[in-house]
C-alpha positions as CSV (number, residue, x, y, z in Angstrom):
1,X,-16.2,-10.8,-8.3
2,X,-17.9,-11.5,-4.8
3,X,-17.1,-15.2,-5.7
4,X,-13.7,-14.8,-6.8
5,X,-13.0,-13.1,-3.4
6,X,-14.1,-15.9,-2.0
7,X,-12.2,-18.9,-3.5
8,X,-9.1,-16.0,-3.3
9,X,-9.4,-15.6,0.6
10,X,-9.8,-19.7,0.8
11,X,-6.6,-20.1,-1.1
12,X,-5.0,-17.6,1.3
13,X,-6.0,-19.5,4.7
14,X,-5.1,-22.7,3.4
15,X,-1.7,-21.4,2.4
16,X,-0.9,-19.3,4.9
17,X,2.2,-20.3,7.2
18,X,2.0,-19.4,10.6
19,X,2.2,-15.6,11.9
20,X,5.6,-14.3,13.1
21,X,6.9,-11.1,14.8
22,X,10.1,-10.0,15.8
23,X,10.4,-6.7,18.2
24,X,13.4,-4.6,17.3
25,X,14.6,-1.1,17.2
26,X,14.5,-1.1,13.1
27,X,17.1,2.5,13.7
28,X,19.7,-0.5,14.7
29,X,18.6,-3.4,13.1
30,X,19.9,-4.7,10.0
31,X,17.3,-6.2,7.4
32,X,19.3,-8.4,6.2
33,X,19.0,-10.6,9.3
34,X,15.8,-11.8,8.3
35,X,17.8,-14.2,5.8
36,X,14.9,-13.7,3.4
37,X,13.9,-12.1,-0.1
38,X,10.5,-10.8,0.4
39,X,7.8,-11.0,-2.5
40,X,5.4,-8.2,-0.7
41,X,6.9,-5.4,1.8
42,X,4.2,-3.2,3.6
43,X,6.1,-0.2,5.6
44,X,4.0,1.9,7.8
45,X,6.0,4.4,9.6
46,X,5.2,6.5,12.6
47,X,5.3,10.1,10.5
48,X,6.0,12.8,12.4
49,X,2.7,14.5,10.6
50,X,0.7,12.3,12.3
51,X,1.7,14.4,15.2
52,X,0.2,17.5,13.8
53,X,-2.7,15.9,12.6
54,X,-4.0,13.4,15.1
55,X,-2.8,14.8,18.0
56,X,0.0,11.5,18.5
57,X,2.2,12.0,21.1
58,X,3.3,8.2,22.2
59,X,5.2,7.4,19.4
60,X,9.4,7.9,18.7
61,X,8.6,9.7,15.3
62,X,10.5,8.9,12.0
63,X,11.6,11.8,9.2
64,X,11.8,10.8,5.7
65,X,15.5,10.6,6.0
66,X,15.5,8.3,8.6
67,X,12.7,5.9,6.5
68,X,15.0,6.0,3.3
69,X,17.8,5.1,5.4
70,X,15.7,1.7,6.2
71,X,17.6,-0.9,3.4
72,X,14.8,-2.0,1.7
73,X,16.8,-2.5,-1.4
74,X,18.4,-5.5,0.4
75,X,15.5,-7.7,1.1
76,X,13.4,-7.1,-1.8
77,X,13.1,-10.3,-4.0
78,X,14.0,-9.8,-7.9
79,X,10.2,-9.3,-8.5
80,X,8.7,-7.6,-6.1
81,X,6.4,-4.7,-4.2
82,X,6.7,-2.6,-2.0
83,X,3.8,-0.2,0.3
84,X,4.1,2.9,1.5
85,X,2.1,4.6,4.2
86,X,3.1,8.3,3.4
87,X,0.4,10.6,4.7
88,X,-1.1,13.5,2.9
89,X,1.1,15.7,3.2
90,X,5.3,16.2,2.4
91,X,5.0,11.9,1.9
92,X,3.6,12.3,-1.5
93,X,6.6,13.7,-2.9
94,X,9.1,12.0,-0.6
95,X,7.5,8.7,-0.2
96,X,8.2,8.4,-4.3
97,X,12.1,9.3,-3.4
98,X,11.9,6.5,-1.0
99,X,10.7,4.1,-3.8
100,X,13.5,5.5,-6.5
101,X,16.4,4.8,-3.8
102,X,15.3,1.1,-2.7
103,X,14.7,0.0,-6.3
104,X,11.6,0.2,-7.4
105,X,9.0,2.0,-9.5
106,X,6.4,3.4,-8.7
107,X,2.6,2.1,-10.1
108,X,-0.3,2.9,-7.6
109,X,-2.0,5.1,-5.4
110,X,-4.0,3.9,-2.9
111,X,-6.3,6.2,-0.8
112,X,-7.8,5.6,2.2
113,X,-10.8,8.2,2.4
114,X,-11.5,8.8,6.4
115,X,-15.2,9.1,7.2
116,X,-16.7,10.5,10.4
117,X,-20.1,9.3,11.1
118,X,-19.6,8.4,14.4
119,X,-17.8,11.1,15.1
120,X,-19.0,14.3,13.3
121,X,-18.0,16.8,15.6
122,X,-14.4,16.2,15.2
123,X,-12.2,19.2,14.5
124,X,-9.2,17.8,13.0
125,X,-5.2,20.0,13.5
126,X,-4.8,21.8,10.5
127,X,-1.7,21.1,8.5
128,X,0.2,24.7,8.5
129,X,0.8,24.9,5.1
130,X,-2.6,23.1,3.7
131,X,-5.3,25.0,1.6
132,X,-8.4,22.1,2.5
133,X,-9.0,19.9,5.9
134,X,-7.6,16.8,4.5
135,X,-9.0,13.2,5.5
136,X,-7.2,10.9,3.5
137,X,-4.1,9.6,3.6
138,X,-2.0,7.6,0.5
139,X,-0.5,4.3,0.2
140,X,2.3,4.5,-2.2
141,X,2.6,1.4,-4.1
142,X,6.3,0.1,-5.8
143,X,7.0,-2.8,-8.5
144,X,10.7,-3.7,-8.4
145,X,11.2,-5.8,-11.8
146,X,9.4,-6.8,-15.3
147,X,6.0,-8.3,-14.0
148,X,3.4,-8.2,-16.5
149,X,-0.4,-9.1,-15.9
150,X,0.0,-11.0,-19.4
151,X,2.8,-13.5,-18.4
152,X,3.2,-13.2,-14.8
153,X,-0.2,-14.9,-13.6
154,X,1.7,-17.3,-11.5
155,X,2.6,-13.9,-9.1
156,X,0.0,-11.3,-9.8
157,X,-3.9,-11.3,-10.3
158,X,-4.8,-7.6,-11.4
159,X,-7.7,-5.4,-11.2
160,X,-9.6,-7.8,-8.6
161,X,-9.7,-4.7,-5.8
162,X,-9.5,-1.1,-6.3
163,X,-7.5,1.6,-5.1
164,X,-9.9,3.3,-3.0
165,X,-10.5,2.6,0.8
166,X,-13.7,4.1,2.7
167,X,-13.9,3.5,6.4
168,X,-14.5,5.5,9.8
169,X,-11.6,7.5,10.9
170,X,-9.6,5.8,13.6
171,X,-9.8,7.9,17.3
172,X,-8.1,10.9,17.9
173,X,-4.4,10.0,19.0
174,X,-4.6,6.6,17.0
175,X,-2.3,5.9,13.8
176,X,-4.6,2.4,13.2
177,X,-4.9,1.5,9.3
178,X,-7.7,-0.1,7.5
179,X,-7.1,-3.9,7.3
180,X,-8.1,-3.4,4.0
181,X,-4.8,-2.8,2.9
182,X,-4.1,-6.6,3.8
183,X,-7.2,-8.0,1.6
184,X,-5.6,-5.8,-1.3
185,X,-2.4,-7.2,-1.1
186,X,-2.8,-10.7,-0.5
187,X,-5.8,-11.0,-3.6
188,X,-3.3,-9.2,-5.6
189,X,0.3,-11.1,-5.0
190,X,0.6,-14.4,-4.8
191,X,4.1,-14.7,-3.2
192,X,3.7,-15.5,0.3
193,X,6.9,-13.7,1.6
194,X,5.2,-11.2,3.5
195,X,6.6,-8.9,5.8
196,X,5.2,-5.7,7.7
197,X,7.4,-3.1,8.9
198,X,6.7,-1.1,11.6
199,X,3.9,-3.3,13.0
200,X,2.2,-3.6,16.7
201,X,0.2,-6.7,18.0
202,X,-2.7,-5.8,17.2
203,X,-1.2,-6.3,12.8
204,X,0.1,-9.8,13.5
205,X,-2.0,-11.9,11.0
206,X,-1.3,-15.2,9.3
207,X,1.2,-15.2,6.1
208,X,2.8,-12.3,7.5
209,X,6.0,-11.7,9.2
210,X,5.5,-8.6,11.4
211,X,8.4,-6.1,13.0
212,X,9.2,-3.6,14.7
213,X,9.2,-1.5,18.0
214,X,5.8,-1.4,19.1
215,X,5.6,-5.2,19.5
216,X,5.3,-7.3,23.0
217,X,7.1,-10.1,22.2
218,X,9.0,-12.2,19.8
219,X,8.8,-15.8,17.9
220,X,10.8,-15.0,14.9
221,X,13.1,-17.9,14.2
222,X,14.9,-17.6,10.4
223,X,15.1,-21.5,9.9
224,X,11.7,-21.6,10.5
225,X,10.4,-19.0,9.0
226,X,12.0,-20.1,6.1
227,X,10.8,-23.6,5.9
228,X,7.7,-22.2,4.9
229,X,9.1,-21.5,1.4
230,X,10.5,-24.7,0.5
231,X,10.5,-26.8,-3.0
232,X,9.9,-25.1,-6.3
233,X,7.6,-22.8,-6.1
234,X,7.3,-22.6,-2.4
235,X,6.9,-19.2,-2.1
236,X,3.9,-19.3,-3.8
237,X,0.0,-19.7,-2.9
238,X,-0.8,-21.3,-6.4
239,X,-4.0,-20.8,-7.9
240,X,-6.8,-23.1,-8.9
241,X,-9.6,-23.7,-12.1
242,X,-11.8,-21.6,-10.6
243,X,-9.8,-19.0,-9.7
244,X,-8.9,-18.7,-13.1
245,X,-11.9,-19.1,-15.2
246,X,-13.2,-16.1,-12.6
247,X,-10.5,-13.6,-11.8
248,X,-10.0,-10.4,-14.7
249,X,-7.4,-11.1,-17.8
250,X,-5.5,-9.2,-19.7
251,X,-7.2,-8.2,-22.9
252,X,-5.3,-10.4,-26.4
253,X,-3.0,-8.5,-28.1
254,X,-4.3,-7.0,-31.1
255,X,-3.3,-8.9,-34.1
256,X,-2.7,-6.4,-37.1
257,X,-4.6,-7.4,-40.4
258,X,-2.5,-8.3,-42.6
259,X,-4.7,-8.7,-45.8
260,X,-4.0,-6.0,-48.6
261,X,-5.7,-2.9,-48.2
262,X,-7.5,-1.9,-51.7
263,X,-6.8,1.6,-52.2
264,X,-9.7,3.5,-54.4
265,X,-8.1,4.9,-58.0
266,X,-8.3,8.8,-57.9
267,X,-8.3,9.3,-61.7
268,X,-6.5,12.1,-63.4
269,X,-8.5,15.5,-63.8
270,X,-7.8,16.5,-67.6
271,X,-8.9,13.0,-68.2
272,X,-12.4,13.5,-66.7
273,X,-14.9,14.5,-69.4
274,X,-16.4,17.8,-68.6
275,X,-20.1,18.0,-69.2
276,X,-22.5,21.8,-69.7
277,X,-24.7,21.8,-67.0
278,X,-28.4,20.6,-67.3
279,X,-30.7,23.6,-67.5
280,X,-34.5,22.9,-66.4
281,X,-37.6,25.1,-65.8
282,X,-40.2,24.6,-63.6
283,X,-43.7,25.6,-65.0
284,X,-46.3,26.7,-62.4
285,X,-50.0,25.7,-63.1
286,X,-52.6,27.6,-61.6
């Protein structure tokens, strides 16, 4: 697996188009400006839990009606996934209405399992309605589409990560993710159509076009951007020998046996010849 990851995250570089970021106020922008069908979709909004919990107070919070108002729907490609940062709290149930409105179904969980050793001493805000402290938070993960494992190699490669993140918590008044997240995307879809909602500077990465209100500056050009994708099969990374021979399949269908079964003859009862049962003695020598 540690060499798999490897050739995986040289694929990635060497296919990787340039970074790009657009800053907009995504209450007023329409999606569909992006001119683009995007194979992966990462959406990490500022919850207004987050305020409750980790003591935010910078940040123009979004409810869940305002995140399933976002139109997803209209720039997710045929086959496709879709992300969800949705807390630990009301998001679990409401992230999943989110996915059912834009389209898609969803698969995974992903948990991100907050650690303090460097900061044990931490006394998190309570959640008003919460029986435990929590310190995790779930990533909600959507397919839009028939993609199989067994015939869809040229887009997916499954069960290379896991769905478990460990990592210090990020400092109180923070909403920082684990970049994490990224690795498990990019090893697991190989459309390079990437876009991240809701991202700041410090998300901007290669492959990845990032948005939203908490950016600087801009260098989003459509014509550009889309350029990347050209030719058949431009939008994706590909996939090499090695790769293959290494990365987890799909186990073979079972084929059924189709020889005759040879069933044992129970014969009739009143045919069976009854016999008297065979007295004996035993004879004890002293």
């Amino acid at each position: 697996m540690k060499e798999l990851i490897r050739c995986k995250d040289e694929k990635i570089r060497e296919t990787n188009s340039k970074p790009m970021y657009l800053r907009c106020d995504l209450r007023d922008f329409d999606l569909k400006d992006l001119r683009c069908k995007f194979d992966v979709i990462l959406i990490e909004p500022p919850l207004e839990e987050y305020g409750r919990t980790r003591g935010v107070t910078n940040l123009n919070f979004w409810n869940w009606q305002e995140i399933e108002s976002l139109a997803i729907e209209e720039i997710a490609a045929q086959r496709s996934f879709v992300f969800l940062w949705c807390g630990s709290s009301e998001g679990l149930d409401l992230g999943r209405q989110c996915l059912r409105k834009w389209g898609f179904r969803r698969c995974e969980d992903i948990c991100w399992i907050m650690t303090n050793i460097k900061n044990p001493d931490f006394s998190k805000n309570l959640e008003p309605k919460s029986i435990f402290q929590r310190t995790k938070e779930h990533c909600l993960m959507g397919i839009k589409g028939t993609v199989r494992r067994s015939t869809d190699g040229d887009f997916i490669h499954a069960n290379i990560d896991i769905d478990l993140i460990i990592s210090e918590e990020p400092e109180y008044g923070s909403i920082e993710k684990p970049e994490e997240i990224f690795h498990i995307i990019e090893h697991f879809c190989l459309g390079k159509r990437r876009l991240h909602i809701f991202g700041r500077d410090f998300t901007i990465r290669p492959g990845w076009l990032t948005i939203g209100p908490g950016l600087a500056n801009s260098n989003f050009k459509a014509e550009q951007f889309l350029a990347n994708f050209q030719g058949p099969n431009g939008h994706l990374t590909g996939s090499t020998e090695k790769i293959e021979a290494l990365r987890p399949k799909s186990p073979p269908p079972k084929i059924k046996n189709q020889q005759t079964t040879i069933r044992p003859v129970i014969p009739n009862r009143n045919l069976v010849q009854r016999t008297a049962p065979v007295r004996t003695s035993l004879v004890v020598r002293r």
